[in-house]
VOBA-1610 file (N, C-alpha, C; in pm, whole numbers, padded with zeros to 5 digits, always signed):
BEGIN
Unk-01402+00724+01394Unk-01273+00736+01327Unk-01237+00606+01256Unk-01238+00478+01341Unk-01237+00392+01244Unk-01266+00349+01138Unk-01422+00408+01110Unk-01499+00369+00986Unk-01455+00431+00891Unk-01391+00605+00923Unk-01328+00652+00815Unk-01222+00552+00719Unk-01121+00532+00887Unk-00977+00483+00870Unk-01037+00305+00729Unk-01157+00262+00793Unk-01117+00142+00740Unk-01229+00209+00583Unk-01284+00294+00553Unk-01314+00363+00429Unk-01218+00376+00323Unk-01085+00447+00352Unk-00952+00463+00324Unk-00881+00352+00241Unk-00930+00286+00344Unk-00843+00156+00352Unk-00905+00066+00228Unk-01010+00041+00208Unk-01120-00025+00131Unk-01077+00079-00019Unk-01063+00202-00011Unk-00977+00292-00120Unk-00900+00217-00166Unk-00785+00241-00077Unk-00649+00217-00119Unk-00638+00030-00179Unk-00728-00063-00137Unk-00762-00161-00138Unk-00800-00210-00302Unk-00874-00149-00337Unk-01031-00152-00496Unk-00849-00062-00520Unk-00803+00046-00533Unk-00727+00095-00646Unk-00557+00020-00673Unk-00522-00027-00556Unk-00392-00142-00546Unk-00467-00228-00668Unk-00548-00328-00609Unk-00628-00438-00720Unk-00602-00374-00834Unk-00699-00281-00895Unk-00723-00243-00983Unk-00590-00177-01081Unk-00497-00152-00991Unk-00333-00102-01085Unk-00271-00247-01147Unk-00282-00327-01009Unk-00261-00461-01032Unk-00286-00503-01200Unk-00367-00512-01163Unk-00486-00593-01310Unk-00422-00555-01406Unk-00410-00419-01406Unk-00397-00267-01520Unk-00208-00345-01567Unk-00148-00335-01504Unk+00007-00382-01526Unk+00007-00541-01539Unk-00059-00656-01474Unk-00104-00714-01576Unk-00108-00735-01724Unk-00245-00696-01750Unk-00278-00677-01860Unk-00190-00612-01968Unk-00063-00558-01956Unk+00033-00418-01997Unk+00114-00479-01985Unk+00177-00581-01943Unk+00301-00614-01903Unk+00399-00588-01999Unk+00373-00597-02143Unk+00460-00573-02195Unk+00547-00447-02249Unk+00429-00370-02231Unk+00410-00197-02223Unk+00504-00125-02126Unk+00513-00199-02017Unk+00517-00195-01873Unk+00690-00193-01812Unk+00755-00076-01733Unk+00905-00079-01695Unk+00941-00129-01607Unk+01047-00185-01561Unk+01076-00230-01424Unk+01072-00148-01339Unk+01083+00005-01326Unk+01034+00088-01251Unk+00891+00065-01208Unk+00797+00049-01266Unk+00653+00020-01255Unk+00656-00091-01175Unk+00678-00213-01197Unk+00686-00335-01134Unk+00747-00283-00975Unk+00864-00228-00986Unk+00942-00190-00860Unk+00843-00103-00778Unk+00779-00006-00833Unk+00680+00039-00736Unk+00579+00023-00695Unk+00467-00085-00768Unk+00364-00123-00684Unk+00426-00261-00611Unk+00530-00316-00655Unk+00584-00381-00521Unk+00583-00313-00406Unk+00672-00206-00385Unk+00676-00114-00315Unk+00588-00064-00207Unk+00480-00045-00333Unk+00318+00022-00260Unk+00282-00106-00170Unk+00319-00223-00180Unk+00223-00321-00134Unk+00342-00363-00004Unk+00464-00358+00022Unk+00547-00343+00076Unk+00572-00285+00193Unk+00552-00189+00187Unk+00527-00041+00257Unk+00386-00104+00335Unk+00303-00119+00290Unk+00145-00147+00381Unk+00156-00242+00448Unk+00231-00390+00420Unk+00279-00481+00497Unk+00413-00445+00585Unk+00435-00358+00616Unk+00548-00355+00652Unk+00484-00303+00787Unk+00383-00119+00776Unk+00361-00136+00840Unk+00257-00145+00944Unk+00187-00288+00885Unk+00159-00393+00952Unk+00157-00438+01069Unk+00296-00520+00978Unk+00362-00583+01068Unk+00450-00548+01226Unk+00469-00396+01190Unk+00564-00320+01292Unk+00408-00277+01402Unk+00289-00290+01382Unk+00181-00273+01460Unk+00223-00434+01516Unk+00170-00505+01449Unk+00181-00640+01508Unk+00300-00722+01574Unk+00410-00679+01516Unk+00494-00736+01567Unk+00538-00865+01482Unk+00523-00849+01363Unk+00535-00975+01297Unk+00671-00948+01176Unk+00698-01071+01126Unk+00837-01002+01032Unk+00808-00948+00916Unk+00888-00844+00892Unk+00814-00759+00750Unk+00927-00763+00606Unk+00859-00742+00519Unk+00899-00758+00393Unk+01003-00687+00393Unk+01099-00681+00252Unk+01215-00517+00256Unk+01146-00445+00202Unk+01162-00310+00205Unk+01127-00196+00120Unk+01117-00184+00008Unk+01218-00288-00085Unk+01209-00263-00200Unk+01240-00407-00258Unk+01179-00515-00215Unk+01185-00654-00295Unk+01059-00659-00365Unk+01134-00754-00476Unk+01020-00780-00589Unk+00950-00877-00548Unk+00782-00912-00518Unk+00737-01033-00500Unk+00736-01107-00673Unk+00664-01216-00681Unk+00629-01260-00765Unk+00489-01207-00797Unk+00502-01111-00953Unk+00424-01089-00955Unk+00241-01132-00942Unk+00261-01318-00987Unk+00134-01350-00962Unk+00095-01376-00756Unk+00146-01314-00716Unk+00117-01315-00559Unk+00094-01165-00539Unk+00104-01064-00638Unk+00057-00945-00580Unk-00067-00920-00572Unk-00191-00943-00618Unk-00316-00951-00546Unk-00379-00991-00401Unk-00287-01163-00388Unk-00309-01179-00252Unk-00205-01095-00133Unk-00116-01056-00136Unk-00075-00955-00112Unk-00142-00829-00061Unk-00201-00788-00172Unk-00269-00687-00165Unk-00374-00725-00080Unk-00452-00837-00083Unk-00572-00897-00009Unk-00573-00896+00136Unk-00432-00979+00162Unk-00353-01028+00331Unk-00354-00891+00404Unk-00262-00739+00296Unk-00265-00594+00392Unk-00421-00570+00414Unk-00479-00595+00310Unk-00573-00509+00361Unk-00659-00580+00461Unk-00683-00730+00479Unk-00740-00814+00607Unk-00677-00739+00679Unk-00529-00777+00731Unk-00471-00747+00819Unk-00474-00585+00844Unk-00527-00468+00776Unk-00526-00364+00875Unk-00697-00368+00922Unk-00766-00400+00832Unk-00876-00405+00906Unk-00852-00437+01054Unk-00803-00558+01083Unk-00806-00607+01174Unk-00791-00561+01280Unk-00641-00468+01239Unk-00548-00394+01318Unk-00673-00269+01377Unk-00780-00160+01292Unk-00855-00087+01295Unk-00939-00152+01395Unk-01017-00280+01382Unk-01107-00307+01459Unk-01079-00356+01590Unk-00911-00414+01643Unk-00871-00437+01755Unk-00780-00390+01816Unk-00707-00285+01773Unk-00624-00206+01807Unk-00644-00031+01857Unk-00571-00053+01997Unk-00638+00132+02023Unk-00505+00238+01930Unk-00615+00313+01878Unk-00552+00391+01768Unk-00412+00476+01831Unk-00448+00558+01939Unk-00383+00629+02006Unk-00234+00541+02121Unk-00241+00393+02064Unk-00141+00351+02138Unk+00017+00338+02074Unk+00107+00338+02159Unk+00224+00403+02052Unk+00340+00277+02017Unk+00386+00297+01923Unk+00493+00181+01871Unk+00587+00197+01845Unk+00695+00139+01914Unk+00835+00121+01878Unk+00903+00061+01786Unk+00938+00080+01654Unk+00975+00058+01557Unk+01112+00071+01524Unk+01159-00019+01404Unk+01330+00045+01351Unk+01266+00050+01196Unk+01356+00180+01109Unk+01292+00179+00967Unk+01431+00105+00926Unk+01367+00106+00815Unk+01502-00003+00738Unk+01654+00080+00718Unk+01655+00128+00787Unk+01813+00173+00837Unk+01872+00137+00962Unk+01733+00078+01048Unk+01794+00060+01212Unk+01774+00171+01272Unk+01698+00277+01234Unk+01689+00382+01341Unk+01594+00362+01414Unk+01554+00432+01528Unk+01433+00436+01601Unk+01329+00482+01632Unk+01220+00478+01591Unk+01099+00571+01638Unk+00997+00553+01707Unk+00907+00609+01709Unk+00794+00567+01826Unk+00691+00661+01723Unk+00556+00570+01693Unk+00433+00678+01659Unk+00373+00595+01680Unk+00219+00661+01694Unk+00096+00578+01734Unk+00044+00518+01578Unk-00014+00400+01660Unk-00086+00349+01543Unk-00185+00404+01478Unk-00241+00497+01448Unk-00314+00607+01400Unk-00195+00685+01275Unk-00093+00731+01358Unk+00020+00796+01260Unk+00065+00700+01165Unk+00071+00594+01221Unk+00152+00486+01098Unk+00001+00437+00989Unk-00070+00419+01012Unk-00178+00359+00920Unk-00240+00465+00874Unk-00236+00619+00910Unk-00250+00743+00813Unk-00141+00763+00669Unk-00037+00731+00748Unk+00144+00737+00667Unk+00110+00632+00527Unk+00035+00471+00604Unk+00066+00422+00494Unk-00072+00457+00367Unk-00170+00519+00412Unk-00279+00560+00321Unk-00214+00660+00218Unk-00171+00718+00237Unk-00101+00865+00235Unk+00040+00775+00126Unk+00140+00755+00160Unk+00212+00705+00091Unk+00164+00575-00003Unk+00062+00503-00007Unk+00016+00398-00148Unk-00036+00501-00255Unk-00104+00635-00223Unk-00161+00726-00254Unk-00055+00774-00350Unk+00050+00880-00312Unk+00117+00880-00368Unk+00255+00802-00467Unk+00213+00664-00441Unk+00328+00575-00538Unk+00214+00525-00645Unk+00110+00526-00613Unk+00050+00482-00729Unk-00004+00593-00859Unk+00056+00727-00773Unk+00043+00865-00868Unk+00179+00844-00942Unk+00265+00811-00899Unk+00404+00755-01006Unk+00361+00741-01048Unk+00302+00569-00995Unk+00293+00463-01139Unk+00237+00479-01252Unk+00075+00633-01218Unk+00012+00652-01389Unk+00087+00763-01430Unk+00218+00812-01361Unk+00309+00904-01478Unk+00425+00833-01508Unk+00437+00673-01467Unk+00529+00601-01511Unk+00423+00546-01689Unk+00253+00488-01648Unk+00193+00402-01710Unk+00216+00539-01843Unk+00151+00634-01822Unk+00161+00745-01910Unk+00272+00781-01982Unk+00402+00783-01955Unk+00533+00755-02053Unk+00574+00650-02111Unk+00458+00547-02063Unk+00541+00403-02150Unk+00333+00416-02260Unk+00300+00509-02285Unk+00167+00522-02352Unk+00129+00483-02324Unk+00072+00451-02179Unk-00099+00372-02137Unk-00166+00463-02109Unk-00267+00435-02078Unk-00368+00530-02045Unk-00399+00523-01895Unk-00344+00612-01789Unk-00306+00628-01670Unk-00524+00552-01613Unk-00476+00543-01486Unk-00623+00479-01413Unk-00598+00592-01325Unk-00764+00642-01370Unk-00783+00745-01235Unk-00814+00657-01122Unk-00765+00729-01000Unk-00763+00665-00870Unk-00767+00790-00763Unk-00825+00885-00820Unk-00880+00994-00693Unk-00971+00923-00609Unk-00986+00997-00493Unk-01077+00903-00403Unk-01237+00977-00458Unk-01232+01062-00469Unk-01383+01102-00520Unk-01415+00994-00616Unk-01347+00940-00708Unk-01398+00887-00837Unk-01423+00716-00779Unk-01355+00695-00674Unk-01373+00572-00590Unk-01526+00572-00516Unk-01538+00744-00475Unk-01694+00751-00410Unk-01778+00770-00476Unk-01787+00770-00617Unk-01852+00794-00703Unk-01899+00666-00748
//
């Protein structure tokens, strides 16, 4: 299961980078909506992270500087490896989401959640890249295994 989980992960990893670059390169093309959501995407994966680890996490919706979103992107994805290779999947975590509420899921549920949700914000971003006329980046996972 891990090898899947950290397969995924190495996905979501090569296509973050690669949007990166893409908005970059576009910047001027490019909306603050766009900016706001691969913040977001990268946000969300550090966040939760950190709620595995226990460490302090970003907000939901702050802007980094954009020239730190690669390493960013670099730090989540060390850090879930890590989490994959030393952490028992099936053990469970007590968390608050950014409202202060409370939950409990295993670390398996939360590092599925965040595959699953970069997945879908970066399907925004090529129907955000696509209304400001770019030419959207495929990022299916087949075309990643390809």
């Amino acid at each position: 299961m891990n090898e899947k989980l950290i397969d995924l992960f190495e996905y979501t990893h090569h296509f973050n980078k690669q949007m990166i670059q893409y908005i970059s390169e576009n910047r001027s093309a490019v909306d603050g909506k766009t900016i706001s959501l691969i913040n977001h995407t990268l946000n969300a994966q550090q966040i939760w992270n950190s709620r595995i680890l226990g460490e302090k996490t970003f907000e939901v919706w702050q802007i980094n500087p954009f020239e730190n979103l690669e390493e960013i992107n670099d730090r989540n994805h060390a850090k879930t490896v890590g989490i994959l290779n030393n952490c028992d999947l099936d053990k469970r975590i007590e968390y608050q989401n950014s409202k202060g509420t409370k939950f409990e899921n295993s670390i398996f549920e939360m590092l599925f959640h965040a595959i699953n949700h970069s997945t879908y914000h970066r399907g925004q971003i090529n129907s955000l890249l696509k209304q400001n006329g770019l030419t959207p980046i495929l990022t299916d996972y087949i075309f990643y295994k390809r």
